[in-house]
N, C-alpha and C positions, 0 to 999 in steps of 0.2 A: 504494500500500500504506500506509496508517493506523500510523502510532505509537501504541501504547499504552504504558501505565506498568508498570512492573516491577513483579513481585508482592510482591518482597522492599522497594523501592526507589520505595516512589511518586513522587517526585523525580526520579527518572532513567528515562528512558523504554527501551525494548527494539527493540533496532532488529532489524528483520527479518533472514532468515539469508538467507545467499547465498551465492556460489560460497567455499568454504574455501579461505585465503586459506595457504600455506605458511611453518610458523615461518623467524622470521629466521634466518638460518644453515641452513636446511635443504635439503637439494638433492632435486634429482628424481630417483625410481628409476632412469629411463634414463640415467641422466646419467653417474652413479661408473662401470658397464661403458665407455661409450663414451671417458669421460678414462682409464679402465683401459687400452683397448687404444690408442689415440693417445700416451699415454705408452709404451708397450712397445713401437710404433714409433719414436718418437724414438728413444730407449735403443738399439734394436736398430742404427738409421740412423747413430749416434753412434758406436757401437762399429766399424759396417765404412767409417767414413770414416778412423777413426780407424788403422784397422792398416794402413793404406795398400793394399792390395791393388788390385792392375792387371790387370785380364781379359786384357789385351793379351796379357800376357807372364810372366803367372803369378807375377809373386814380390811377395812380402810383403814392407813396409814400404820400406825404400829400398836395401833391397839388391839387389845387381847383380854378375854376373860380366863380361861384355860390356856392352852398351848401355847404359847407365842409364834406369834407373827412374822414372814418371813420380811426380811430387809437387807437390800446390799449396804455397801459400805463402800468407803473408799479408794479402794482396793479394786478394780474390777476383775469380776469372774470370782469373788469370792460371797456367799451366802449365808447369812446366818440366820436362824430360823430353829423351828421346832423345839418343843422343851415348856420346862413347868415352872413354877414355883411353889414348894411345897414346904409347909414346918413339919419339922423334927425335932422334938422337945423342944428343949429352946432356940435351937436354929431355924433359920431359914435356907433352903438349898434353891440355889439355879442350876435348873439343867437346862443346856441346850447343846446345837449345832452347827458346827461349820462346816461350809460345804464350796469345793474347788469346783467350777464350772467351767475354767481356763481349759486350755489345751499343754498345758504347762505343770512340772512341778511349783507350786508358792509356800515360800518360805513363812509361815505362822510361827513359830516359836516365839519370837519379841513380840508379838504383836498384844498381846495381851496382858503384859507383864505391866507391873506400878513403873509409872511416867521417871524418868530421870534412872532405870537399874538396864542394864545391858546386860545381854545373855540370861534372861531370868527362868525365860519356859516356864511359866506359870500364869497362874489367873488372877495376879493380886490387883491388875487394873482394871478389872469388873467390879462394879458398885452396886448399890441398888438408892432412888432415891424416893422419899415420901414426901412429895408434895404438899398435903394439907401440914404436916407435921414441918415441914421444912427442913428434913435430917436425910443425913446421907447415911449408908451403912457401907462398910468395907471388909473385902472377906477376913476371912480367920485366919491367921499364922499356924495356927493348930492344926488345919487339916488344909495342907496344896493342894492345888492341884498342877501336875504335869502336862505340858502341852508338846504337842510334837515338831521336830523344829521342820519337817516339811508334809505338802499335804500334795500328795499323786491326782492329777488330771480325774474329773470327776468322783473322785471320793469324797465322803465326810469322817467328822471326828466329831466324837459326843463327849462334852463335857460338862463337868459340875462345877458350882462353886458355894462356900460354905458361909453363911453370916451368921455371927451370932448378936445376939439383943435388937432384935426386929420384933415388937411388941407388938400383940397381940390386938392392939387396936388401930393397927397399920392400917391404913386406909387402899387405895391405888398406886400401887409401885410404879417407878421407871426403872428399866433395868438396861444399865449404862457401860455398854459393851466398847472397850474404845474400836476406835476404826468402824462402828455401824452405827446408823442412825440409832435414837433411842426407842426402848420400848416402850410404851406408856401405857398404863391402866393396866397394869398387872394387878390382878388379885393372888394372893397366898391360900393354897389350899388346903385343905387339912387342919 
């Protein structure tokens, strides 16, 4: 195709047309619908990770009257969920579970230990807290528990933890598992 000279422009030649080329910043028709509805997926996906909600067992966010409630944490691919709160004379025990969902070994051993001890592999950094009462409880030096320092690609590990002087007119528990959202509206049974 031959350049010729612009009619206005002798100097400056005319370059032929061709395929129109889109202004800068401009986006394609298709494009705003499709980032329309991909955003309003996220949004939507965002919102029900967000309320906690468990098909399992029906209850919303981390409350529980029985078993507790399943919740990630921060950590992804790891689960914690299932388990009681039960007294035993004057204790009160948490049981529950962690559960690896990764495709990966994840290292748990520190993860639950009391804030500021290294290498602990224990459960001294699970609490429990009463609300109406405003008191924290913290397990018992009396009885560990050992935690394992890895947890294999889809398994779980069940564990307990021990409080003592958690009175008998303890109200709704939270049960403050570091690394997972809290559990709220625990009741003690037994």
């Amino acid at each position: 195709m031959p350049i010729t000279p612009h009619p206005h422009h002798p100097s400056r030649p005319t370059v032929p047309a061709g395929p129109e080329r889109p202004r800068p910043g401009a986006t394609r028709p298709l494009l705003m619908p499709v980032l329309a509805v991909l955003l309003t997926m996220a949004v939507a996906l965002l919102l029900g990770a967000c309320t906690g909600k468990d098909k399992a067992d029906d209850q919303a966010g981390g409350k529980a009257s029985g078993p507790l409630a399943s919740v990630r944490g921060d950590i992804p691919g790891l689960v914690l969920g299932g388990g009681s709160l039960e007294r035993d004379g004057g204790n009160v025990v948490l049981r529950f579970t962690i559960t690896n969902q990764t495709g990966n070994n994840v290292t748990i051993g520190d993860l639950l230990g009391k804030q500021g001890t290294a290498n602990s592999n224990g459960t001294g950094g699970v609490s429990l807290y009463d609300g109406i009462a405003r008191k924290r409880y913290v397990p018992s030096d009396q009885t560990p528990t050992t935690v394992p320092i890895g947890l294999d690609p889809g398994k779980s590990v069940e564990l307990s933890t021990t409080f003592p002087g958690v009175p008998e007119t303890a109200g709704d528990i939270s049960a403050l598992v570091p690394h997972f959202a809290p559990l709220d509206g625990l009741k003690i049974q037994g």
